[in-house]
N, C-alpha and C positions, 0 to 999 in steps of 0.2 A: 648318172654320168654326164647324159647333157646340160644337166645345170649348174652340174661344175665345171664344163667345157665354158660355158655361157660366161660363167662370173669369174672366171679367171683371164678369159680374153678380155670383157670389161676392166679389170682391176689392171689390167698390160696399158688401155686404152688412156684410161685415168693417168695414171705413170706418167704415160709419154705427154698427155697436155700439159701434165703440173711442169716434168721437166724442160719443155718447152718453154712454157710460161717466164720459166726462170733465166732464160738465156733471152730471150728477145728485148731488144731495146724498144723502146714505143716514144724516146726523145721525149719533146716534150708536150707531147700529147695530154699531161694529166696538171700538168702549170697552170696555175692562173692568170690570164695574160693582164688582168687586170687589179694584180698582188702583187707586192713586194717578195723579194726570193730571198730577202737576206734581212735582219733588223736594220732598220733604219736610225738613225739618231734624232729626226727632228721631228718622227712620228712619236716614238718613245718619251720624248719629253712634254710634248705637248697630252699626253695620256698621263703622266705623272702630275703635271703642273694642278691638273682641273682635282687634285687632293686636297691641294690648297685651300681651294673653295669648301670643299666639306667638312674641312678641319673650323675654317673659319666658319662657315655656320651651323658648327655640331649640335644637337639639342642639349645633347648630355650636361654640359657645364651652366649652361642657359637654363634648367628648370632646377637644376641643384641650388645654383643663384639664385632663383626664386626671382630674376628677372622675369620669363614670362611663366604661367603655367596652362594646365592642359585642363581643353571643355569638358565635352561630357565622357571620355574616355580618360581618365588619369591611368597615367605607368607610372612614367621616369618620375613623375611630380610626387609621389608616395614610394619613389626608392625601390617599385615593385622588380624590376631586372636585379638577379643578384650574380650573374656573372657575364663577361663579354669577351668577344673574342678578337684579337689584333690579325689574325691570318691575311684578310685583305692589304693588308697594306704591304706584308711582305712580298704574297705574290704576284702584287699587281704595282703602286708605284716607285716600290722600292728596288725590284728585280728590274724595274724598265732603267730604276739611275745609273743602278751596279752595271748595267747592260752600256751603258752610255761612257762611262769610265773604262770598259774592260776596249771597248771597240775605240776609241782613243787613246788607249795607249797601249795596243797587241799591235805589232809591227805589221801583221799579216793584215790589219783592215784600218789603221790608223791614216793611210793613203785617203781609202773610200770616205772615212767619215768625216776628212777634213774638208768635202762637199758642203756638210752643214754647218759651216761658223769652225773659228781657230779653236787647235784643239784644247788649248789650257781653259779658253773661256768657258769650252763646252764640260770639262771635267770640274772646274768650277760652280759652274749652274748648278750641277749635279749635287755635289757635296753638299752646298750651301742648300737645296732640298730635302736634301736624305737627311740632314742636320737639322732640317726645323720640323721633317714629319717626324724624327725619333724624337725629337724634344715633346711634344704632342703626346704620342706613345708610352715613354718612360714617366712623363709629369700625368699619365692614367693608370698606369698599369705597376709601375717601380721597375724591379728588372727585369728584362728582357734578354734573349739570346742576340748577341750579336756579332763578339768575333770569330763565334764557331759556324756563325747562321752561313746558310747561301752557300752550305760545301756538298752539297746533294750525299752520296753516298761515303764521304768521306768521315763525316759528322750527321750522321741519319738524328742523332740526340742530342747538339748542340747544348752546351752548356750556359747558365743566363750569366750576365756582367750586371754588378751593383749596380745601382744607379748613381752612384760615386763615381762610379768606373765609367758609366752611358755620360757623365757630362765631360768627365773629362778627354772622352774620346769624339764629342762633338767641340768641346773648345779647339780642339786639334785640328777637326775638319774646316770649321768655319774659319781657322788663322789658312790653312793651308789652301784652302779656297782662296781668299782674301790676297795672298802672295802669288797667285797664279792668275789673278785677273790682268788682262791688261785693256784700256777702256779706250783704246787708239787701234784695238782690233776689231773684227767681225766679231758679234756675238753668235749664238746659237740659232739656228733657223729652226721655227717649230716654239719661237718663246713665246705664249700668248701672254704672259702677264708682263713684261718691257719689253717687246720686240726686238730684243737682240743690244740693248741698250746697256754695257756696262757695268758705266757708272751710277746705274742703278740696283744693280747686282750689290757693287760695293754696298752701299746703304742696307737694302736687305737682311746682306751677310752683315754688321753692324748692329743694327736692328735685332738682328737673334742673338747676335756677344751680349748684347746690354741687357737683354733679355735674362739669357742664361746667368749672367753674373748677378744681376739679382736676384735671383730665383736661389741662388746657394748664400747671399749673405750672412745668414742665420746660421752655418755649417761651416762656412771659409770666407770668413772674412775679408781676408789679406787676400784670396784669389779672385774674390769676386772686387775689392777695392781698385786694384789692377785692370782686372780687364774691364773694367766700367770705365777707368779713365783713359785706357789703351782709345777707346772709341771716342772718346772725348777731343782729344789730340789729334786723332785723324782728321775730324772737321766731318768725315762724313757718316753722317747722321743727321734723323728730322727736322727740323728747324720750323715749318710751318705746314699749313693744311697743303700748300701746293706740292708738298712733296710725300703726302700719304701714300702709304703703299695696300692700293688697291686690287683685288681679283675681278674684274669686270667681266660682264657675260655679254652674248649676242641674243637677238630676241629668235632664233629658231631653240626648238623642243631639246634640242640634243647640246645647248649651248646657254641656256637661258637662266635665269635664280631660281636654287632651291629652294629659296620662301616664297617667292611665287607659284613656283609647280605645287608647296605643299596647302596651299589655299586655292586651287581651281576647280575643284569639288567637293571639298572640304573645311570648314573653319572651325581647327581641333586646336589652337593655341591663340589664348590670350592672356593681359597682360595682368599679371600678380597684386594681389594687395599689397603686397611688402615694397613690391616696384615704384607702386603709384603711390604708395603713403610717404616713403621717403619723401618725393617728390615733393608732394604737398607738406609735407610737416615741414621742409625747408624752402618753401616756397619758392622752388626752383622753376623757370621758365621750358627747360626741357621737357618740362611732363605733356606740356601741346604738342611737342614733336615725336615724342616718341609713341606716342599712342592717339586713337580716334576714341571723338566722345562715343560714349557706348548708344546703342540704338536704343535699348526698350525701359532705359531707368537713368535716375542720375542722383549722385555722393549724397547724403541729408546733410553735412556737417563743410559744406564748403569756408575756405578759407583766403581761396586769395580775390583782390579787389573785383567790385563786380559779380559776384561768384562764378569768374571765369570757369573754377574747375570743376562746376558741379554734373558736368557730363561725361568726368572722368572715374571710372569705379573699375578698381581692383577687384579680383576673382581670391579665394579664397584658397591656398598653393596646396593641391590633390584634391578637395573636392571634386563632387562626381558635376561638375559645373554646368548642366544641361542646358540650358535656355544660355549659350554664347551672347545672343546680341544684346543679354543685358549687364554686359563687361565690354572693356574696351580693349580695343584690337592691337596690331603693331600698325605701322605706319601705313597707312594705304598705298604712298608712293612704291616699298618695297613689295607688300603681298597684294595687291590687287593692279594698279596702273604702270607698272614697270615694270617687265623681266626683266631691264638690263642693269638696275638699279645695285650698284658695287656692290661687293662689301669690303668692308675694311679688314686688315690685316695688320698692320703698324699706323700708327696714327702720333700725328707733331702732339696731341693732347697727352697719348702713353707714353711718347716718351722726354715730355715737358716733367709729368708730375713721377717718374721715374728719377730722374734729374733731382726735383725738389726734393726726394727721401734721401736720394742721393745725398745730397750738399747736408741733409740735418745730421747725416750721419760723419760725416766731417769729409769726406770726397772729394775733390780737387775735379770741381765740374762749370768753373765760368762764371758761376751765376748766383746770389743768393737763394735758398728754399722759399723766399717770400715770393720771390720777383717768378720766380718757377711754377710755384703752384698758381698764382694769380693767371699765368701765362696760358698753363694747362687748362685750365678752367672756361678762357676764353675761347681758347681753340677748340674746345671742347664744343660750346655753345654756338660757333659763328659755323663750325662745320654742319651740325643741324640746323640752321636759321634761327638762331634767335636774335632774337633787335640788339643793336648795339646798347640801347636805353636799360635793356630790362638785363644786359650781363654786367653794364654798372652797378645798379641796383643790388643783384644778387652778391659780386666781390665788396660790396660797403658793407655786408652785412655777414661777409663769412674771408674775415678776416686772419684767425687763430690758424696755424701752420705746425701742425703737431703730423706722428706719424699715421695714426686716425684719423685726421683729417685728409690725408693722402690717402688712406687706403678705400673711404668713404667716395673722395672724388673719383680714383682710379674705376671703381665699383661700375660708379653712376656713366662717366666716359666711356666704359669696355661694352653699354648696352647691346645687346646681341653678338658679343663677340663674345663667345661662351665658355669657351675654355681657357682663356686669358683670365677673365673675370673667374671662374672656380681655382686657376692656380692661385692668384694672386688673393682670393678670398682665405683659401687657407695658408698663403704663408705670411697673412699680417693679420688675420682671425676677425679681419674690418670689412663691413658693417656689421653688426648682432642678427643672424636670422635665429627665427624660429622655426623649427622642425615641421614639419605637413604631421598635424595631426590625426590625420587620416592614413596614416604608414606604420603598417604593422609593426617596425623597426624604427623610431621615433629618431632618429638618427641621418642628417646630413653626410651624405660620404664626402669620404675625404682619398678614395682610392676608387679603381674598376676591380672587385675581382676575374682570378682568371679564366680565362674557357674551360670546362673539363676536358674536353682532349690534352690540353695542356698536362697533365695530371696521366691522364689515358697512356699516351704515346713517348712522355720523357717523364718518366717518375723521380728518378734517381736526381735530375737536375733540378727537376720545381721543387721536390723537398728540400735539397742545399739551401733553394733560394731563401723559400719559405723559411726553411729556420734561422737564416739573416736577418729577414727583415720583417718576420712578423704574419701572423696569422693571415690565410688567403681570402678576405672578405671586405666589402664595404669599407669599412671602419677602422683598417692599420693606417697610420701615417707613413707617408714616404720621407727620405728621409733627408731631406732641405725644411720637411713640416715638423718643425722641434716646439714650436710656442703652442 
C-alpha cells in the first residue's frame, strides 16, 4: 500500500511539472541571438547561387566526354554508377528560390524582403536560376516532377512533366524573368556571381534562351528558330570574352574551386587520350593550355614543330591508371596555384559557334557561319592564352564550316565545362568517341538513371514516366536526342 501511495503522489508530482511546463513563457530565452528568425532572401540566394558552381564543374559530363579521365580509381570513366539521385537540388537550391519568390510576392513579408534588392529583380534572379538548374537536371535525368513537386502533403506523389513539358515551362520562366527585370533598379543583395548587377541578369537569362532553343532544334524547329532569334534582336547576348559569364570563387575553404579542393591530397583525375590526341592530330595550340607535360614519361610519336608536344600523353579513358604522373594533368593554374581560378559558365566562344550552326541552318543571326565559327575559335584560344601567331595558323588550316566541324569546335571550347559538352555531344553525335573499354556496359550514356527511392516512394508516377520515355537506364535518349 505504501508503494502505491509513493508512485501515485510521484505520478500527481510529474503532472503538475509537465502541466507547468506547458503554460510558462520562457520569452526568448531559447533564440539564437546570433540567427536569423525568419528566411532571409539574400542568404537564400547566395546558398542557391554556389549550385551554379557544381553544375559548372560536374564530373559526370566531363569523363563521359572523355575530356579528362580517372588515375588509379576508375568509376564514372567505366560508366560504373548506374543510378543517381536529383534529391539535393530540390531540397536545397531549389526550395531556397521557390523560398525567394513566395517571400516577394506574399503580401504579409513582401514589405521585409524588399530589404534585399527590388522585388521584381529579386523574383527574377530566382526563375532565371531555378530555369538553368532544371535545365541541368531534366538534360540528366528527362522528366522530372515539377508542377506537382514542392506541395508537401498536398502531392506527397507528385506527378513527373515530360521533358517536352520541363522546357517549355522554363522557356516561360526565363521570358517572364526577362519581362520583370528592370536594370535601373536595385538588384538582389546576397548576389555573388554579378553583385546585384541587372543587366547582367538579362544576358544570363539570354544565355539560357539560346541555350534551350538549341538544345530542342532537332524536335521543334520553328520554336527553337524563334527564340534563337528572339535573343538575337535583343542585342543582349555574349559578344566577347569580356562579357563571359563567370562563377568566381574566394580563396577561403568554404568559398574556394572545387578543382582545387579536389587535388589537395589527391591527384585522381587526368587528362584522356582521346582529349589529347584530338589536340594533337589537329595540331591545335590548346593542348599547352589545357594540360601540363606529364612528369615521369613523354608521347613516342610527337607531331608538332620541335616536338613541342612530346611531354603531352593521354591516359587511356577507365583504365586502372596508377602511376598519374605519367599522364598529364589539367591546368595547374586551376588545380594546384589558384583556388580562385573561375570557371566558366556561358562563354563569347559558345556562344560564337552556337551562332555559326545557327546561321548554317538558315537563322536570321547577323552574321555569316564563316565569320562565326572563325570568331568562336578565336575567342576560344585568346581566352586560354594562345598567341595570336599560332590561332592564325590554326584558322588557315581549319577552314571547312560544316555542322561537325561546329560540333568538334564546340567539344574542344566546352573543356571542363561538362555538362554543356555531354549535352551538346549528344545532340550533334560530334566528335566520334570511343567507348572505355574497360566498362562492363561498353556504352557511353546518353542519360542518368534514376535513384531507387524514386521507384520506392512514387511507383505509380515513374512508371507513367517510364513508359513515355523509355527504359530507366544508362542508355535511353532523351528526347531533343533524335539523331
Amino acid at each position: 500500500m505504501n508503494n502505491i501511495l509513493k508512485k501515485t503522489i510521484l505520478l500527481l508530482c510529474v503532472s503538475f511539472f509537465y502541466i507547468s511546463c506547458d503554460t510558462v513563457d520562457f520569452g526568448d530565452t531559447n533564440d539564437n541571438p546570433n540567427g536569423p528568425t525568419a528566411a532571409v532572401t539574400s542568404q537564400l540566394l547566395t546558398q542557391a547561387q554556389k549550385t551554379v558552381s557544381t553544375i559548372g564543374t560536374s564530373l559526370t559530363g566531363t569523363l563521359f566526354t572523355q575530356q579528362i579521365t580517372e588515375g588509379q580509381y576508375p568509376g564514372q570513366s567505366r560508366y560504373a554508377t548506374l543510378t543517381y539521385s536529383y534529391n539535393s537540388y530540390y531540397t536545397g537550391a531549389i526550395q531556397n528560390l521557390n523560398e525567394i519568390i513566395k517571400l516577394n510576392t506574399d503580401p504579409e513579408t513582401v514589405g521585409e524582403a524588399e530589404a534585399f534588392g527590388n522585388t521584381n529583380n529579386q523574383i527574377a534572379t530566382a526563375k532565371i536560376l531555378r530555369a538553368f538548374i532544371l535545365q541541368f537536371m531534366t538534360d540528366s535525368w528527362g522528366g522530372l516532377p515539377w508542377t506537382e513537386a514542392f506541395q508537401g502533403i498536398d502531392f506527397p506523389q507528385p506527378k513527373f512533366n515530360t521533358q517536352e513539358e520541363l522546357y517549355t515551362i522554363m522557356f516561360d520562366e526565363v521570358e517572364e524573368a526577362i519581362s520583370l527585370i528592370t536594370t535601373t533598379s536595385t538588384g538582389p543583395v546576397g548576389d555573388i556571381i554579378f553583385e546585384g548587377d541587372m543587366s547582367r541578369w538579362l544576358v544570363f537569362a539570354n544565355s539560357l534562351k539560346m541555350t534551350l532553343a538549341l538544345r530542342i532544334s532537332d524536335v521543334n524547329p520553328t520554336l527553337a528558330q524563334t527564340k534563337f532569334e528572339e535573343v538575337i534582336t535583343s542585342g543582349n547576348y555574349i559578344k566577347s570574352n569580356d562579357e563571359n559569364i563567370e562563377y568566381n570563387y574566394t580563396s577561403d575553404d568554404a568559398g574556394d574551386s572545387p578543382w582545387h579542393d579536389r587535388f589537395k591530397t589527391r591527384e585522381d583525375y587526368i587528362m584522356s587520350e582521346a582529349m589529347v590526341g584530338f589536340l594533337r592530330e589537329n595540331l591545335d595550340p590548346r593542348l599547352f593550355k589545357y594540360g601540363e607535360p606529364a612528369r615521369d614519361s613523354i608521347f613516342p610519336n610527337p607531331v608538332f614543330p620541335d616536338d613541342a608536344d612530346a611531354g603531352y600523353v593521354g591516359a587511356p579513358d577507365g583504365n586502372v591508371n596508377g602511376n598519374v604522373p605519367s599522364y598529364s594533368f589539367p591546368p595547374s593554374e586551376i588545380i594546384y596555384d589558384d583556388n580562385t581560378f573561375p570557371t566558366p559558365i556561358y562563354t563569347s566562344a559558345q556562344v560564337k559557334l552556337s551562332m555559326a550552326e545557327a546561321a548554317l541552318r538558315g537563322w536570321n543571326v547577323g552574321e555569316t557561319a564563316e565569320t562565326l565559327f572563325s570568331e568562336g575559335i578565336t575567342d576560344s584560344m585568346t581566352y586560354w592564352g594562345v598567341d595570336e601567331a599560332d590561332i592564325t595558323s590554326y584558322l588557315s588550316n581549319h577552314t571547312s564550316v560544316t555542322i561537325s566541324d561546329i560540333a568538334y569546335e564546340k567539344y574542344i571550347a566546352l573543356y571542363l565545362n561538362g555538362q554543356e559538352a555531354w549535352s551538346e555531344w549528344r545532340r550533334l553525335d560530334a566528335p566520334t568517341l570511343t567507348p572505355s573499354e574497360y566498362a562492363a556496359d561498353p556504352r557511353i550514356p546518353v542519360r542518368l538513371a534514376y535513384d531507387s527511392s524514386v521507384q520506392d516512394n512514387n511507383s505509380e508516377n515513374y512508371n507513367t514516366i517510364i513508359s513515355l520515355q523509355g527504359t530507366d537506364n544508362l542508355h535511353t535518349k532523351l528526347w531533343w536526342d533524335v539523331n
